[in-house]
N, C-alpha and C positions, 0 to 999 in steps of 0.2 A: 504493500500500500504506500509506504514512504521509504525513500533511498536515496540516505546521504552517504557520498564518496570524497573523505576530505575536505570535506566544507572546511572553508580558513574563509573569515569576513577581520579586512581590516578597515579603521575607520581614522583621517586625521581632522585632527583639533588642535583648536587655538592658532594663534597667531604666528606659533614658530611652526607650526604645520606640524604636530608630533603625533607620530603613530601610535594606535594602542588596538590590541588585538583583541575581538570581542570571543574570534570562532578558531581553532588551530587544530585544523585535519581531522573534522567530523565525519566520525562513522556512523552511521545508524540504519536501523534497519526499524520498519513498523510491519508487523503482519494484519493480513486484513481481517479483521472479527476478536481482534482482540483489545484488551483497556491497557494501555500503555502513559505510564507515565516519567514524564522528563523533570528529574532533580536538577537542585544547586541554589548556590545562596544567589544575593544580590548580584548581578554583574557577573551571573558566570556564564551567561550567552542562551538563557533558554528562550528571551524574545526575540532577541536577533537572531536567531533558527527560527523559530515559529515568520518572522515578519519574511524572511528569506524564501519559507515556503509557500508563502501566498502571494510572492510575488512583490512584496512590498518594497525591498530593498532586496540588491545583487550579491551575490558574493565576492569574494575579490576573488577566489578560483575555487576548484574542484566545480563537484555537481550534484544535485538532487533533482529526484522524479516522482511523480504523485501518479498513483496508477499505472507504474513503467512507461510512463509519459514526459515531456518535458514539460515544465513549470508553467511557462507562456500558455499552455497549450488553452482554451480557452473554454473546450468541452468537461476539460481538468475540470476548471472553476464551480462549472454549475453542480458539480458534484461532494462539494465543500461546503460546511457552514464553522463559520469562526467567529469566536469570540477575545476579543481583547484583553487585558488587566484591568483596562480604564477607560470602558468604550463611552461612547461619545453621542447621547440618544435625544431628539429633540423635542423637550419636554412638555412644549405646549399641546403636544398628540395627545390623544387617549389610546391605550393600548390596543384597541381596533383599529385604530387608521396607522397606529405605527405598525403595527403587522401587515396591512392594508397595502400601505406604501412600500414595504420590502418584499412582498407577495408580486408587486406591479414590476420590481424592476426585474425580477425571474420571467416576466409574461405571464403570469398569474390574474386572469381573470373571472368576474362573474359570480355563479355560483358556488366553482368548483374553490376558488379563492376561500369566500364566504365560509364554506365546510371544513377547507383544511386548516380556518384560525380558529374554529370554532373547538377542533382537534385537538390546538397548540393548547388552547386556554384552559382546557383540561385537564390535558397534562403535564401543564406549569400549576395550576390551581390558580388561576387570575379570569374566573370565567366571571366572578362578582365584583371585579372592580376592571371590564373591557371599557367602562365610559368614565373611568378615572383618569385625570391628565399623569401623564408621567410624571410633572416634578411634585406630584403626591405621593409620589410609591415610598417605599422604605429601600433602603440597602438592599435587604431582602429579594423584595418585588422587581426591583430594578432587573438583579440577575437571572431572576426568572422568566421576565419576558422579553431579556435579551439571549437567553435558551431558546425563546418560542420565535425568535428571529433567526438563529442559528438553523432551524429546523426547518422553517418554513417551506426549504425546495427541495424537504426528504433526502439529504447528503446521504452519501454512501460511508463517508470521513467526516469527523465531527471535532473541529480543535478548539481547545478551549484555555486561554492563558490566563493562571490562578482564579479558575473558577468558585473560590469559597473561599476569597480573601474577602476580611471582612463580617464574616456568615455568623450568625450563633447556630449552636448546636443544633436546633430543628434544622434551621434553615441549612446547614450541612447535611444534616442526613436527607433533605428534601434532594438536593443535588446529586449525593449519590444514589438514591433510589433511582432518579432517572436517568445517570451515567449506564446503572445495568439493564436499567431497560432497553435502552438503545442499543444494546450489546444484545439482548434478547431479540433485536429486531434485526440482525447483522452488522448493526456497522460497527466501524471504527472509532475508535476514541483514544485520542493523544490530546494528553491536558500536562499544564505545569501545575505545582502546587507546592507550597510551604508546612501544609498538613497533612504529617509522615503518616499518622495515625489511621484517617481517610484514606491514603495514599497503599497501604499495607493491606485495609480491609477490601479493597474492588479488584484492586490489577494484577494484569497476566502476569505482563512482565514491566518491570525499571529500569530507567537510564541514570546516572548517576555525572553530573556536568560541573566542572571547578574547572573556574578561570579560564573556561574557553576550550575545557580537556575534556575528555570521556573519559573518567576513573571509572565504572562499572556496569555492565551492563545484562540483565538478565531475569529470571524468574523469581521472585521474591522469597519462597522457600529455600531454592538454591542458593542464592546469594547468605541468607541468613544461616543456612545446614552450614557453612565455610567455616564459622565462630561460635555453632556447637550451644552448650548450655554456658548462662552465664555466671549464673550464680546457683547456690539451692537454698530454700528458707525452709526450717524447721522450726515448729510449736511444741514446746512442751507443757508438759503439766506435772506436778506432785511430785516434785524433785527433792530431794535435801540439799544443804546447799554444800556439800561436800562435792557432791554429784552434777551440783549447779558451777560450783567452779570450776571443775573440770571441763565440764562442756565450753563455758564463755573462756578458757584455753584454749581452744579448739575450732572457735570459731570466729571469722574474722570481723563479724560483728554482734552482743547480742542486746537485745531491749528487754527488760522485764515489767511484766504489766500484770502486776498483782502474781495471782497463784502462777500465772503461765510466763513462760520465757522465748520468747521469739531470737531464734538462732541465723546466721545467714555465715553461709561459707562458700568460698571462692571458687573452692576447687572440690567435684562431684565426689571424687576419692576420699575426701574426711568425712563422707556422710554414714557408709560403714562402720568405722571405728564411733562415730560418734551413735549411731544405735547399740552398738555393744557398748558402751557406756552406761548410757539411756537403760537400758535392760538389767545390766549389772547394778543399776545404782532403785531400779524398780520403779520409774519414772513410767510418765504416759505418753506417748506421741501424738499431739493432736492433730498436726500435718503435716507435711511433707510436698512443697511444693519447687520444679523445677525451671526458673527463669530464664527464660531463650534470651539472645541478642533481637532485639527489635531494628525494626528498619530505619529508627531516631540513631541508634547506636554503632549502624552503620555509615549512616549519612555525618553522623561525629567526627568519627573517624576520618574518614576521606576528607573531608572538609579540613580538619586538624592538622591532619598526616602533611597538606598541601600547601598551607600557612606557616609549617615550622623552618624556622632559617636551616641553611644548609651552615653544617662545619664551618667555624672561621666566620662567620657572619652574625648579623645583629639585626 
């Protein structure tokens, strides 16, 4: 569905003309029917790919193709619906005539027009507020019915940059609900997002973007299977504290909360010694639970890894 080959985008600024490099030899691959999304902090190149793929701006070489197609191609286009970070909606509309008029410029007429916003308004949830001006909407609202704008000419590719910046919690889970629908309906989805959390619970697979690089790229299980369990937290109960000490020995963290003792250790291997502890000392276990590496803990990492000075530098 999408294919970058070395995308490098540079850009000069300022008065002394100085280069800075937004994009440096993007690889990427997107398959089609799957939910893909593209990490990295501020400034590490996720809208200047996204602006690159729609045509916005060129790259300064390599190449990408949207449907094994070239970029310009203009058949490409009508099969696209994108959305922005910080789009740009004119507010004296009401949510019918802004869908109205983005229905018009696809050739969207009539009837057939009339049914398919009636569609949209549905399934954004804005069917009660269609004769609302836009600059009444909330946050919220706004990105819903610039989803229902995204949609409007049934894209086959649906891109969406930080979709749920912004959002509270409903309004998050509103977005992803309809991320998998779309997915349920074939198509594509590549979005950016800051919210690893969201970002872990829908997609297929991740891209992982610093400073203009590709550090990782792949299945979200796989990715996180690489770094294993991260810790393990054990509960105990009705210890003596001969038996208590031993354990907060043993463990590289523990909190006591009344009768019970909350344990946490680094490494899965003291969890053994420390149930034969536990047993020997006639303690209770009240649980025993194993904490994976999260995709927060990876996206750490990488991020971290990439900002530490090299040897001899500061």
């Amino acid at each position: 569905m999408i294919i970058c080959e070395q995308l490098t985008k540079r850009f000069v600024v300022g008065l002394r003309q100085r280069k800075v490099t937004a994009l440096e030899g993007l690889d990427l691959e997107v398959r089609a029917g799957e939910i893909f999304s593209f990490l990295g902090p501020n400034g590490s190149g996720k809208t200047t790919t996204m602006k690159i793929l729609m045509g916005l701006i060129y790259p300064t070489s390599g190449r990408a193709r949207l449907f094994d197609r070239p970029l310009g191609d203009v058949d490409v286009k009508r099969q696209i619906g994108f959305l922005p970070e910080s789009p740009y909606f004119y507010d004296y509309l009401t949510a019918q005539e802004f869908l109205t008029f983005y229905g018009q410029l696809f050739g969207q007429r009539g009837d057939a027009l009339k049914r398919r916003i009636d569609e949209l308004l549905v399934l954004v949830g804005l069917v009660e507020s269609r004769s609302l001006r836009l600059r009444r909407f909330s946050k919220g609202m706004l990105q819903r019915v610039g989803l229902a704008q995204v949609l409007i000419n049934d894209p086959m590719l649906v891109m969406l940059d930080e979709p749920m910046s912004g959002l509270d919690p409903i309004g998050r889970k509103e977005i992803r609900d309809l991320i998998l629908h779309l997915k349920e309906r074939g198509k594509t989805i590549f979005f950016s997002s800051h919210i690893l959390s969201d970002v872990e619970m829908i997609c297929d697979r991740v891209a992982i973007i610093v400073k203009g690089r590709l550090k990782e790229v792949g299945r979200v299980d796989e990715l996180l299977g690489r770094y294993g369990v991260k810790s393990v937290e054990m509960v105990v109960d009705g210890v003596n504290e001969s038996t208590a000490a031993r354990l907060r020995g043993m463990a590289a963290k523990a909190v006591v909360n009344g009768a019970q003792t909350l344990l946490v250790f680094e490494q899965e291997t003291m969890v053994n010694d420390a149930l034969a502890v536990l047993q020997a000392g006639g303690g209770r276990l009240v649980s025993l639970v194993r904490q994976k590496s999260s995709l927060e803990d990876l996206f750490i990492k990488e991020v971290a890894g990439d900002r530490a000075p090299a040897p001899g530098r500061r």
